[in-house]
Steps between C-alpha positions, in 0.01 A plus 500: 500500500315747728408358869256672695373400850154515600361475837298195596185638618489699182479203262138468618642096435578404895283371779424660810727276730780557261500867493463498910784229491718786353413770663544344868118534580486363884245264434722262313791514721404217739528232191822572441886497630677753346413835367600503113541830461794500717613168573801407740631242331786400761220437746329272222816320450517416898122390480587270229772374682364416809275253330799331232392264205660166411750673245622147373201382429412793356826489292481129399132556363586822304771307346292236371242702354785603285654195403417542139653886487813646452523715790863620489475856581327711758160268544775241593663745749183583622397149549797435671495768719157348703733323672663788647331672811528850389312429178156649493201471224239724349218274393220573202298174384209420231313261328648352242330717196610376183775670388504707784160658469414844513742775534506550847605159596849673320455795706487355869780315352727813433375659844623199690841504316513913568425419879830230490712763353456765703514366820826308403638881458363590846648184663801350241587263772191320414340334252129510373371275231197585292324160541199425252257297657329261255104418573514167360267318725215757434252276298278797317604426130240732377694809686861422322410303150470863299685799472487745235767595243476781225089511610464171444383238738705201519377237695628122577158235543577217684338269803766345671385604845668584836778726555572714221874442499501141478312513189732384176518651183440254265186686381689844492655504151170682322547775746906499424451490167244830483690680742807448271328641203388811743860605569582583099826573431613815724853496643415335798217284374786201469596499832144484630427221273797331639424522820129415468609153309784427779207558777202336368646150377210184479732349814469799692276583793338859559681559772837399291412705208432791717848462680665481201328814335543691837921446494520579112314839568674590858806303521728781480328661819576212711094369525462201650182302464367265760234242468330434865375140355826331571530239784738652715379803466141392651662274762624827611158608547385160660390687857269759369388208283387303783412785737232600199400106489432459904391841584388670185688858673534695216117480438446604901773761456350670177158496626598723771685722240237520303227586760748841551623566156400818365439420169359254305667169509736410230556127562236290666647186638346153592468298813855312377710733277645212348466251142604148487710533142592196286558486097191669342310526825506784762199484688379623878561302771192561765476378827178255672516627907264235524739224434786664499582434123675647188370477174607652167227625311400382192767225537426146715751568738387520823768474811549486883680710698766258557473437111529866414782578710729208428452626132610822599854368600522251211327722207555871603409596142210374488342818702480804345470827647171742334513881508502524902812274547692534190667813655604348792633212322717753274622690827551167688759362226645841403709762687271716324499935655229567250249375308370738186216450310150724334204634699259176493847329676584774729132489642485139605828529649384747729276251582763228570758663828298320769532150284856573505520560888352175554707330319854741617544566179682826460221732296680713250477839320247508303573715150327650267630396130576785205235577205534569232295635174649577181465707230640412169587787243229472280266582780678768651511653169091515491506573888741810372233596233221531742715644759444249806702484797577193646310554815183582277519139382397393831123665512267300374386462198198692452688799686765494312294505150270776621819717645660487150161582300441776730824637460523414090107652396480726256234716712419445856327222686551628833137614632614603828492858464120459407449209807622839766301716324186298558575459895578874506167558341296220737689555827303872570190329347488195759536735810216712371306210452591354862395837650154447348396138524712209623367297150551704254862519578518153413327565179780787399785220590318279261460742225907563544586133534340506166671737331797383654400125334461701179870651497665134586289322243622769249861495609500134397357534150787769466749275619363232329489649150871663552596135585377391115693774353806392698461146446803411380671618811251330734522181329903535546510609831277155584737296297804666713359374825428183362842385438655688786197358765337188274149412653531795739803335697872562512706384182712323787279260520423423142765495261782273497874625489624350217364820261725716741785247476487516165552868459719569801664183560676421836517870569141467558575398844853694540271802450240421736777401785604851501210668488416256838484645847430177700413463771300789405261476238443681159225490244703615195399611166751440241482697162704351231631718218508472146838417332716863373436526146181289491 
């Protein structure tokens, strides 16, 4: 395989604030801590420090959530190792996408796990664990029921309701089933189908099956997934809980942000940042200043503020943190440095370091994760054939069709030549006509404006007509940026892994760990090769 890196910016793919993120642009650095493109991770450490988390707790829940794994090995060491004050974690965290979504939710994976290795070279007296942060309470079924395998949509229908990871399986055996006829009978196709039976049982829950599939793919690299909707966990959280019920500060704190912020917002919050989650319900909870009540929406709960708080210290879990507070939840229960994630999640962060002051929560580094697009052999060999570069693949669309059928026509369609011969020709009459009369000098621009119409309209039948004798090519070069951008977008966030998996196996990842940077960033192109003798 052949791995090239291309620059951000020239992806054309990346937002504004992203780009300036990268390049240090002084506008953004007041919404952050700690420069990322040259991070002192000691001091980071001491920050961390300064504020410690309940390690026990944070222990005991981990273990739990494991119960029903073997974790003998290093996610056991790492487990273990919370408990120890000079053991450190790189966070990631998604939805729970069914079986694991689109490609990049593998990719911020491998960046996070990158991050954890190097800096255990830098300091060996340490420890960092790549911690996987499940989004289990997030209750939008319609944005994690599909992912797409072998360009095929494959999508689970069901109407439980509420948070996404309590919802059981029992309906999920249709989507097992087609899934398992997908994967055919490669090499690795067993092992998937394995794992994708031991994960999505009828018992299970989401958020089980997604632990489960999350260990078989990155055990080996020490992962460690976390689900925030755990008791302890949330008890954990129970100040910023009630701070948020009584004083609604995060909404006070990110309206001020957001009167300042220099771009457009990326997470709009509400007066309380919080949901009241039960089974198959997860619903706002809204505030009456009038009378000084709670009530759940779209629910008949309604409750005082005695009511609400005493719940609070009796039912911890039954709050639940929405995009605003879900980071400082994570940070509050996690001796986390760093947290890593795409562009959409590195802009509302930026939003977020004046929610953590309030609440002394320790804001951390804020990463960029790797890209990654992929070209298999077969394309490559057609990309050889009409001798693209990489970076070419980049332009759009229309440029890059009209760049190869200019270069490719058997006579020229290039009218330039003729366009400077017209203004050479116009340019002496115009300042004879401005010497005589003011309005006729606009009537000689016209006449050349119309010539000049002339010459474009031609070009374009020229171009036009040497497009229908190259046709084939066209039509190639459109299916080429289909399947390496479908619908315009990066193939990150379209295709599944599993048709990568089952060509390259586990040194899918292996390969794309050492082609990793972290903590900086790389958008990488990786060409596969055809087999020698093929």
């Amino acid at each position: 395989m052949d791995i090239q890196n291309i620059q951000f910016a020239d992806t054309h793919k990346f937002s504004q604030i992203v780009l300036d993120y990268l390049a240090g642009v002084d506008a953004l650095k007041p919404y952050y801590q700690y420069n990322p493109n040259q991070v002192d991770w000691q001091q980071v450490m001491q920050d961390k420090d300064a504020l410690p988390v309940n390690r026990e707790i944070l222990v005991e829940s981990i273990q739990k959530q494991y119960a029903a794994l073997d974790i003998d090995g290093l996610v056991g060491q790492h487990i273990q190792a919370f408990a120890d004050a000079n053991t450190y974690c790189i966070v990631t965290a998604h939805q729970l996408n069914i079986f694991t979504g689109p490609l990049y939710v593998i990719y911020k994976t491998l960046s996070t796990i990158r991050l954890c290795r190097n800096l255990q070279a830098q300091y060996p007296q340490k420890v960092f664990v790549p911690v996987f942060w499940l989004g289990s309470e997030d209750h939008d079924f319609e944005e994690i029921h599909h992912t797409r395998m072998f360009n095929k949509l494959i999508q689970w229908d069901d109407k439980q309701g509420g948070a996404c990871g309590r919802y059981q399986l029992s309906t999920f055996q249709p989507v097992l089933d087609q899934v398992a006829a997908l994967l055919g009978d490669a090499s690795e196709a067993e092992k998937l189908r394995t794992l994708f039976v031991e994960a999505y049982q009828p018992e299970h829950s989401l958020a089980q099956a997604s632990r489960i599939l999350l260990h078989g793919l990155f055990k080996e690299y020490g992962l460690v997934i976390v689900d925030g909707d755990d008791v302890a966990l949330k008890m954990a959280c129970k100040g910023i809980i009630q701070d948020e019920l009584l004083r609604q500060s995060s909404a006070q704190v990110m309206e001020k942000t957001l009167s300042e912020f220099p771009y457009p917002p990326q997470a709009l919050g509400r007066e309380i940042n919080l949901f009241y989650i039960q089974d198959n319900s997860r619903e706002r909870i809204v505030l009456d200043t009038a009378t000084k009540t709670y009530t759940v929406l779209n629910t008949a709960h309604t409750f005082t503020t005695e009511e609400i708080l005493a719940i609070t210290e009796q039912y911890p879990e039954r709050f639940s943190p929405n995009v605003i507070l879900r980071p400082v939840f994570q940070q509050q229960v996690l001796p986390a440095l760093a947290y890593i994630g795409g562009g959409g999640e590195l802009a509302y962060w930026l939003q977020l370091k004046d929610v953590f002051s309030h609440h002394h929560v320790p804001f951390p580094v804020v990463l960029l994760r790797d890209s990654v697009m992929w070209i298999d052999a077969a394309t490559q060999k057609k990309l050889a054939r009409l001798d693209f570069s990489v970076t070419a693949l980049f332009e759009p669309e229309h440029t890059l069709i009209e760049q190869y059928v200019r270069k490719h026509a058997d006579t020229t369609v290039d009218l330039s030549a003729q366009v400077a011969q017209v203004e050479a020709m116009f340019s002496p009459l115009v300042q004879q006509a401005a010497q005589i009369d003011a309005g006729l000098e606009s009537t000689v621009m016209a006449e050349r404006q119309v010539v000049l119409n002339a010459l474009s309209k031609l070009e374009s039948k020229l171009l036009k007509a040497q497009k229908s004798k190259q046709e084939t090519q066209v039509k190639q070069i459109s299916s080429i940026l289909q399947k390496l951008f479908p619908e315009g977008g990066l193939q990150e966030r379209s295709e599944n892994f599993t048709s990568l998996y089952l060509r390259h196996g586990q040194s899918l990842f292996d390969t794309l760990l050492a082609a990793s940077t972290q903590p900086v960033p790389q958008f990488l192109v990786v060409t596969e090769q055809e087999p020698a003798g093929s």
